[in-house]
Every structure is written in C-alpha cells, then in structure tokens.
VEXFI-86991 format. One record per residue (C-alpha): residue in three letters; x, y, z. Coordinates in steps of 0.02 Angstrom, whole numbers, plus 50000, padded with zeros to 5 digits. Each point is the difference from the previous one (the first is absolute). Layout:
REM residues N
alaXYZ ...
REM end
This chain:
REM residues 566
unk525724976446841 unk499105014050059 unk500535018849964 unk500335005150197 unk500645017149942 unk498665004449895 unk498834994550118 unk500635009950145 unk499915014949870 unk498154996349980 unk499744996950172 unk500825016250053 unk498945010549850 unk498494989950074 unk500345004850193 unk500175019349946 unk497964996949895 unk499444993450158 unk500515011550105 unk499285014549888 unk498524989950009 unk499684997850172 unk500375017750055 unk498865006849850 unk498644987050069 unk500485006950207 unk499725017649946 unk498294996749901 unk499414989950134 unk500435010650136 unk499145016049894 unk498464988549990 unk500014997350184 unk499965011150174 unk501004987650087 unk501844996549968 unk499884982149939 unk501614990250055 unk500724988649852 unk499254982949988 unk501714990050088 unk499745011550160 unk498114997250020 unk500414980049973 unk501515000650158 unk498665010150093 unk498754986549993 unk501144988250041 unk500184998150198 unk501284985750037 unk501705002750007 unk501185002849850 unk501224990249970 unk501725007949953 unk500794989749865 unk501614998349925 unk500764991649836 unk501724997849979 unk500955002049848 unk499254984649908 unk501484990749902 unk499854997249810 unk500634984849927 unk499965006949807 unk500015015349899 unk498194998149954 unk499524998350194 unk501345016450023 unk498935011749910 unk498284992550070 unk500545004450181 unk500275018449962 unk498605001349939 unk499024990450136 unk501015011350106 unk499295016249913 unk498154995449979 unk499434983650038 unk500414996550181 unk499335018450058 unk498484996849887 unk499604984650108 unk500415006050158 unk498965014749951 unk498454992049988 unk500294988950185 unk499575013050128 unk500384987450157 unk501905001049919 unk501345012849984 unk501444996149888 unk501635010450071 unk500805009949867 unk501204987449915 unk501545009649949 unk500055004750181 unk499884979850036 unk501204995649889 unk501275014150066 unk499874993450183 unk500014981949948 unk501775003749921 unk500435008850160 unk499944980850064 unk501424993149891 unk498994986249942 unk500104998849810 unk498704983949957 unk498325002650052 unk499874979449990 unk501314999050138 unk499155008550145 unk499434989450157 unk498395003150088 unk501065009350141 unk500965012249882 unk498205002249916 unk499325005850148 unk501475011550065 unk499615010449824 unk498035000250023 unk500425009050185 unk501255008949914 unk498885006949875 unk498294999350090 unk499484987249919 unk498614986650021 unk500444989349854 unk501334997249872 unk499904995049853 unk501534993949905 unk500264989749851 unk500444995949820 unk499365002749808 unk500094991049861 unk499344998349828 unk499044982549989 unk499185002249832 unk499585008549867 unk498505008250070 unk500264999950205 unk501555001950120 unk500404990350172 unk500085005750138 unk500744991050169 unk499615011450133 unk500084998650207 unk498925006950113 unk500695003150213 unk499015007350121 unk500965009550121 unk498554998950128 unk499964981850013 unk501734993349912 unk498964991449866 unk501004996249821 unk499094994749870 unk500354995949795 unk498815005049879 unk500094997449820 unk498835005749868 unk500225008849811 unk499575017949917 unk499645002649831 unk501035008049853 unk498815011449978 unk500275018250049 unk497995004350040 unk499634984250083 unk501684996350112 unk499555009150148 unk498144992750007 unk500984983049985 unk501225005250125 unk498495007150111 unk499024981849967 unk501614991850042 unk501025009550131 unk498715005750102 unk498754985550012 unk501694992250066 unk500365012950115 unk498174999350060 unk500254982750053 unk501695003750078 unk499125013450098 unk498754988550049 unk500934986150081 unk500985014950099 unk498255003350073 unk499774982050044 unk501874999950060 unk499795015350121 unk498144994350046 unk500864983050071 unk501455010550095 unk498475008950071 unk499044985350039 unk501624993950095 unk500335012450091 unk498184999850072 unk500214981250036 unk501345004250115 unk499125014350084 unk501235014449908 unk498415010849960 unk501165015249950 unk500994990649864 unk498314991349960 unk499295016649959 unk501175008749915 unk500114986149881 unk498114998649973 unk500035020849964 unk501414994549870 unk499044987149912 unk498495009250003 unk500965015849915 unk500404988549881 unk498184992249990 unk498645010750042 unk498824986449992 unk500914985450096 unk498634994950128 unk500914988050083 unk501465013650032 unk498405011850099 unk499444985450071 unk501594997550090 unk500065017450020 unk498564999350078 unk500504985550119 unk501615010850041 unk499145014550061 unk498894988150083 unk501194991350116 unk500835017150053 unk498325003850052 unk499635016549856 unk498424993549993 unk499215014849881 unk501574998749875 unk499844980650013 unk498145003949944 unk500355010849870 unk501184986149907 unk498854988050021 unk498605010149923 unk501205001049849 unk500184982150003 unk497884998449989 unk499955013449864 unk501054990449887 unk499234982550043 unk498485001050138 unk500014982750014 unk501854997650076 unk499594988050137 unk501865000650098 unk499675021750005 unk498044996350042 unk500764988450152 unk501055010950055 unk498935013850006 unk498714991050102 unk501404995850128 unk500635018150012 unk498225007350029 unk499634986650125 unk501635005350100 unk499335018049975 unk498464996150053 unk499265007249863 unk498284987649982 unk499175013549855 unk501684996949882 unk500194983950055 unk498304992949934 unk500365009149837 unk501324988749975 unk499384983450073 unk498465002749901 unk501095000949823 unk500924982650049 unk498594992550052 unk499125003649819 unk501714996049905 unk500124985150099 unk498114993050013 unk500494998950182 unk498344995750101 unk501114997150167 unk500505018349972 unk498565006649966 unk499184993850159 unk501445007950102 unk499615014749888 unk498065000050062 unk500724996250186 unk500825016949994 unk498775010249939 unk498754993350131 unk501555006950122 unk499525016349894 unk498214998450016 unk499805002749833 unk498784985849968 unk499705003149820 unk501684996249949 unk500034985550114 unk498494991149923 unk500775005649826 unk501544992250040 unk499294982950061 unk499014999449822 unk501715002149919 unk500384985050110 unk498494989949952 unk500225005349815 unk501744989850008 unk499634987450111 unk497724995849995 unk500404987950149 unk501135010450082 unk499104993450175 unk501015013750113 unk499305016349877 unk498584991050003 unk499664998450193 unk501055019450011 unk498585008949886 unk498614991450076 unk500545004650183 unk500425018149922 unk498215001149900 unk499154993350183 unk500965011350094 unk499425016249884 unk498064991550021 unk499864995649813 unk499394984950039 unk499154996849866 unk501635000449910 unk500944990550130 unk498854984549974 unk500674991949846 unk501595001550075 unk499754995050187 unk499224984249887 unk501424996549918 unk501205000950150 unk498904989750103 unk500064986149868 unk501695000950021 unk500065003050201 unk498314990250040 unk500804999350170 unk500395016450034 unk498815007050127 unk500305017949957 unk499684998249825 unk498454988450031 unk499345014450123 unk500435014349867 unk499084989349881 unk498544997350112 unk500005019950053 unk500185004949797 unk498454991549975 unk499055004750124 unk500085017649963 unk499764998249843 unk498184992950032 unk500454982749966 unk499454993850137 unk499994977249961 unk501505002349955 unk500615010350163 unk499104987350103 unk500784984449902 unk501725007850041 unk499915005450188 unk499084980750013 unk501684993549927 unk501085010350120 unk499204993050129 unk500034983249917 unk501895000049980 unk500325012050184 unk498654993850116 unk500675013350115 unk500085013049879 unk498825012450130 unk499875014949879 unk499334986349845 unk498714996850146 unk499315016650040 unk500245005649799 unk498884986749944 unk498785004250127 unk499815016449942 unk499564993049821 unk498724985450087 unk499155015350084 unk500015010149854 unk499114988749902 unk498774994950110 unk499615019050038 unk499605002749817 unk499074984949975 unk498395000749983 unk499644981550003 unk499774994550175 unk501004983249985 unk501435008349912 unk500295011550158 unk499724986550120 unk501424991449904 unk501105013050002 unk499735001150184 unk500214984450049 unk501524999149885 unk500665015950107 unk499604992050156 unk500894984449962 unk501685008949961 unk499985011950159 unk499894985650106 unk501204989849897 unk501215016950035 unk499425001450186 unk500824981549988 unk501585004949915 unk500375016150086 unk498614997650172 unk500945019450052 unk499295008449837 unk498825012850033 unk499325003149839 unk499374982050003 unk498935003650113 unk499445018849932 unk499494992049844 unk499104986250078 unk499125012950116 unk499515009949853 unk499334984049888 unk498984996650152 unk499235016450003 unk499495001249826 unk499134984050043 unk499195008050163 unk500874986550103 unk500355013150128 unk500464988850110 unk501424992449908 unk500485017749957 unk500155004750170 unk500834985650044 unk501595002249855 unk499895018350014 unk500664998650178 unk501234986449955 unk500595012749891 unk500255014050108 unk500734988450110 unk501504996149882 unk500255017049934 unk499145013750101 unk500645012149899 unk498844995549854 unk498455011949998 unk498764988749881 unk499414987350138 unk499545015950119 unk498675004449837 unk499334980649994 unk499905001650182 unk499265014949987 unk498694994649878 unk499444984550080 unk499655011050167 unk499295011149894 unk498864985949939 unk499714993450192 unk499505018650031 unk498895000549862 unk499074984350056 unk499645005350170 unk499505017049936 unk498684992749903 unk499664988950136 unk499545013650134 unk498965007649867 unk498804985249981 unk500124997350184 unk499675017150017 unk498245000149887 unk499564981850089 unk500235007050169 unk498915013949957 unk498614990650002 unk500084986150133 unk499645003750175 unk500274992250179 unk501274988049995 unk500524998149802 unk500125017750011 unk501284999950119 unk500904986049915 unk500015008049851 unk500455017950048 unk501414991050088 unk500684990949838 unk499605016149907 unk501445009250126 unk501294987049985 unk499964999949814 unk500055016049984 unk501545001150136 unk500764985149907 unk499715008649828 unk501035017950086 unk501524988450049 unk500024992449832 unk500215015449906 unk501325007750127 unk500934984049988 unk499845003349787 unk500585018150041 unk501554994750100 unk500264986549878 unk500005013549842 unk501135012750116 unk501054984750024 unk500124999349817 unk500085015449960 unk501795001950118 unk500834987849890 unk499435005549849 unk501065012349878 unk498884997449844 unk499125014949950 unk498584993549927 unk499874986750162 unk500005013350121 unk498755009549892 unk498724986250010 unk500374992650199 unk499415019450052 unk498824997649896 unk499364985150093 unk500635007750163 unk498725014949957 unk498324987349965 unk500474990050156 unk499995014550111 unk498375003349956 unk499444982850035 unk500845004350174 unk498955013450035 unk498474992549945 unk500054983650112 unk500715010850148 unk498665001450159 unk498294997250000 
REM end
C-alpha cells in the first residue's frame, strides 16, 4: 500500500522547491528582459480564443482506503496540474464545489439524475460536472468510474479509464485519460448544439439559429460547417457583408467548400455584384470540372466586355470538355467578332462540322476565310451556302465579290473571263431569286463595264437606280459610260475636223456639218457625265468617294468647256 502521508509530506516540501524555483527563474528572466514577460499558463489562455469552459468535479466517492488517500492527493496536485496545462478549460476551485454541492443535501454523487445535475452546474456556473468514484484495481493502477453532463445541452455520459500508482506519472495518466475523454465529451456537445442550430434554421428561427452557431463555434474555433451556417443565417436576414465575412472563414479553413461556394454565388447574384460573383463561379467551376459553368462564366464576362477572360474561360471549357460543341461555336463567334480570324478558323471548322446546316456559321466560316486570304476555300463555302439556301442573296453578292476579285488579279486572260462569267451567272441567278435586288444589277453593271460592254452597263446600271435610287454607284457607271460616249464623239469631231479641213464644195460642207454635231453630241455627253457624278456625289457620304467624283466632276468640266461653241 502506498505511504499517502508521506507522500503528501513530499509533495508539500516539493510544492514549496517549485515555487522558489519559478519565482527565482520570473525574476532572472524578467532582469534579462525590458518587457514584463507574463508566466507561461497566461500567454497559453491568451492564445487561446474560443470560449472556456467552466468545469466542475464533485466530491469523487472512494470505495477503499487505498483509493481514500489517492483522491486527496489528486485533489491537491493532479487535477489542477491537468487542468493547468488545457487552456480552453477552467476547473472551478473544488473545495468551493464541494461546499455548495453539500448545500444540496445530496450525499451520493452516484445518485444524482441528469435534472438535479444540471440545477448544481447553474447553481455553480458551471458547464460540466464531473462526478464519480475511485478505486484501487491493481497493484500498479486505480479505477476510476466517472460521469460527464453538460449543462448546455443535458448530455450524461460514463467514462471509465485507470491512473497509475505512481506519484510522478498519475497526473500525465490522469491528463491521457481524463481529458482525452473530456475532449470527446466536448466534442459531441459541439455536434449537439451545431444540430439545435441547424434546426432552428430549418424552421426559419435565424436568432436561436445563431446564437447556437456563436456557441458551438466558442467552443470550436475551427467548425466550418458552424460559419457556414453562420454564414447562411446572416444571409437570409439579408446582412449581406457579415454573411460574407463567415463565409470567407468557411473558405479559409477549406477553399474548396462547395455548399459556402454556392451560396456565395447566389448572394452576389441577388446583390448584383457580377465582379464577386465570377470570383466564385470561377472556383466551382475548377473544383467541379464544370464546362456548362464555365461557358455561363465566359457568357458573363462578354456582358463585361472583358473579352480576355471570356476566351480564357471558354478554353477552361474546352480543356474539360474537347467537344464541348457550344464553347466551341461561343469562342469562334467571340474570336470572329474581335476580327482574329485567323484564330476563329479552326474553330468556326469545328462547329460547322457539327452545324453543317447552320447558315450563320457556314457564312462566318466563309467570311473567316476570306479575310484571311484564303480565298478557294471562301469561294467553296459561299458556293455551298448558296447550294444549301438558293435564296441566300448576301452568299450571292459575297461570292461575287471573290469571282471579281480573282479575275481582276489574274493575269491570264481565260482565268478572268471565268471568273466573269462565273459572276455573271450568279447575279442573274439572284436577279431570279430576289428580281427587286438592286445590287444584282450594280454588280452586273459593273462586270459589264470592266468588259467595255457599255451597253449592258448602262442598261443594269439604270435597273439599279431604278430599285434603289438611293444607291450612288450606278450614277458613277452611268457616268463613265457617258463619259466614254463623250469621249468618242470628241475624238470624232477631231478627225472630222482635220478631214473637213481639206475637202471643199460639197464634202466640205458635209463634213464641217458632221464635224458640229459631234462635237455638240460630245458637249451633251460630258454634261450628262457631270450631272451623273453630281448625282453621285448627293448620295454619297464616303470620304474617299466624294474625293474622287469631284475629282471627275473637275476633268469633265473641262471637257465642257472645250467642246462648247465653235
């Protein structure tokens, strides 16, 4: 059996060393320093930020002598050593305890019920209670049966576990033991108060909700479910920046905690807040590999006009999903739309094998290629617009503009004729399909003047002022083929001029006649031009068109003046 009073002698002679000790080591420490160092225990409950839990143990019952003399001295030493070292606790002075507890007439610890438990803990400001028996088991150890109540949440629990004989190493045992219990009690509180809170915000009580989440979050600094609900509390009664900052707490702790990342997104999309928001969707959408959200991602930041982000966002979409056909079509139009159209290609390619009979892609295809100098293949598309959309006017008119083109740059006679004819061909094939389209008959007009069929110029040019006269471009073929007329007479009068010169009598006469009427016919060719070009140059708003019909305007008036009188 062990010595208990010899013991508590060496304890006591022990208590008084330490002491001496730790005041000696205070005052050299705080001669060694500037600042007044605060002892080790106090710096520890400093750094500790949750709330303390105030906790009580009853007289603990002995069931022999052996366990008698252990208790006083757990009592004395062992149970403030432990306590000592668990900042997050505070154990109430227990002669105090055990003074009030007799106030309650109660003389077994083992025969209080959970209600008379809790009527001391309020009684004593207590969290928890701790009551119980000791008794030796062997040799080397003692038992003890101990119960834990929580006076916040009504929870009784039994613990048992053993300390050793041994009067250095009991209260480590008791601190392995005891508290690693206590721990765990502590810890299903936490979950016990978290689901009150989470009950309470079920059923719309947001105040009880929240002061049971500040509870369990005293209790556990770190719970992130308890700031997420937080979070969600302060959300639904609309305190959006204190819903925020809980949720932020939530992130730090675990930034990938999809229910707070939801719930954020929601909250800044009923704010209205798009920056925030697509801080958020864009972390879910890279937790989650999401290429749906990602695309609604890109959709808002075209809403933004921040294009860069778009087109980075869509790649994020085509990283997760290659065949993703709706990123695919979405960064295409958004490449074509910015002109990159090189860039746009392989992707207008790709969403046209997947759309083959989607006009607008086919036409953004067709468009992409031509400006990028790839002209076959621009001609091979607008051919199969027209192909699948026989009406399709603007195919028409584009693929014109390609079949003149070419033959303009040609310099192989047959190739150009080609391409004309090939032009000619498809204008009257739209005159067919849409007979009220004037720049059928503009183009034609202007194919037939590059072939010096002023005629046939004439001819469309006036079909085409007919159907739009707002247009200014048939006024300038018009104008040119007068020009032309003008021209011809002109030279006309001049040879008729030297051949009259020399004839006499009657072929003089002739001649000097035929001289005057070219020459008249010549003047009211080139005023026709100039009314023509004035024409044109009223409906004009292009600078560099107006620039060059006064230009004209200027050299015709001349010609005026020279074939006026005699």
């Amino acid at each position: 059996m062990i010595d208990i009073k010899n013991e508590l002698q060496t304890l006591e002679d022990q208590m008084k060393k330490l002491v001496f000790i730790a005041m000696l080591a205070l005052l050299l420490l705080a001669a060694c320093t500037a600042n007044k160092a605060k002892p080790e225990l106090e710096q520890v409950r400093e750094q500790y930020t949750g709330l303390t839990t105030k906790v009580a143990i009853l007289p603990v019952k002995t069931l022999d002598a052996s366990s008698r003399n252990v208790n006083r001295v757990l009592k004395v030493r062992d149970f403030d050593y432990v306590f000592a070292s668990h900042p997050k606790y505070e154990l109430l002075n227990m002669d105090t305890v055990a003074s009030e507890y007799k106030t309650f007439g109660i003389p077994d610890v083992e025969d209080l019920e959970p209600a008379e438990m809790k009527e001391i803990a309020d009684e004593i400001g207590a969290n928890v209670l701790i009551s119980g028996n000791i008794a030796q088991d062997r040799g080397s150890s003692f038992a003890m049966a101990m119960k834990l109540f929580s006076a916040r949440t009504n929870e009784l629990r039994q613990v048992n576990f053993s300390v050793t004989t041994d009067k250095y190493a009991r209260w480590q045992s008791l601190n392995e033991n005891l508290m690693t219990e206590l721990d765990k009690f502590i810890s299903t509180e936490v979950e016990k108060i978290f689901n009150f809170a989470t009950n309470f915000y079920a059923s719309g009580n947001y105040a009880e909700a929240e002061r049971q989440l500040n509870l369990a979050l005293g209790l556990d600094p770190e719970n992130k479910d308890a700031y997420y609900y937080l979070g969600a509390t302060k959300y639904k009664t609309k305190d959006y920046a204190a819903a925020e900052e809980n949720f932020n707490k939530v992130l730090a702790i675990d930034p990938s905690h999809m229910q707070t990342l939801r719930m954020m997104n929601d909250m800044y999309e009923t704010q209205g807040n798009v920056t925030k928001r697509l801080v958020v969707m864009e972390k879910i959408a890279a937790i989650n590999e999401d290429e749906e959200l990602w695309l609604a991602i890109a959709n808002l930041y075209v809403e933004q006009n921040n294009n860069i982000k778009a087109e980075a966002s869509l790649r994020n979409a085509l990283t997760v999903k290659p065949d993703f056909a709706l990123a695919q079509t979405r960064l295409a139009f958004l490449l074509y739309d910015n002109q990159r159209f090189g860039d746009a290609i392989p992707y207008l390619e790709s969403a046209y094998d997947l759309y083959p009979e989607n006009d607008i892609i086919s036409r953004r295809l067709a468009i992409a290629y031509q400006r990028s100098g790839r002209m076959n293949e621009a001609i091979a598309r607008y051919e199969g617009l027209i192909q699948s959309n026989p009406n399709n006017a603007q195919a028409y008119l584009n693929v014109v503009s390609l079949y003149r083109q070419q033959a303009s740059e040609t310099t192989d006679p047959a190739i150009a004729n080609a391409m004309n004819t090939k032009a000619i061909n498809a204008m009257n094939e739209l005159k067919r399909v849409s007979p009220d389209n004037p720049l059928a008959y503009l183009n034609l007009a202007s194919i037939y003047l590059a072939q010096s069929k002023n005629a046939d110029a004439e001819t469309n040019a006036n079909l085409a002022i007919q159907k739009d006269p707002s247009l200014y471009q048939p006024y300038l073929i018009l104008a040119t083929v007068n020009q032309a007329k003008g021209t011809n007479d002109y030279n006309r009068f001049v040879d008729l001029e030297k051949r009259a010169a020399d004839a006499v009598g009657r072929d003089a006469r002739r001649l000097s006649g035929e001289r005057d009427a070219a020459k008249s016919a010549a003047n009211a060719n080139f005023r026709k031009a100039v009314e023509q070009l004035n024409a044109a140059k009223n409906r004009a708003s292009d600078p560099d068109a107006l620039n060059d019909i006064n230009n004209r305007i200027s050299r015709l008036q001349t010609l005026v003046s020279q074939t006026s009188g005699y």
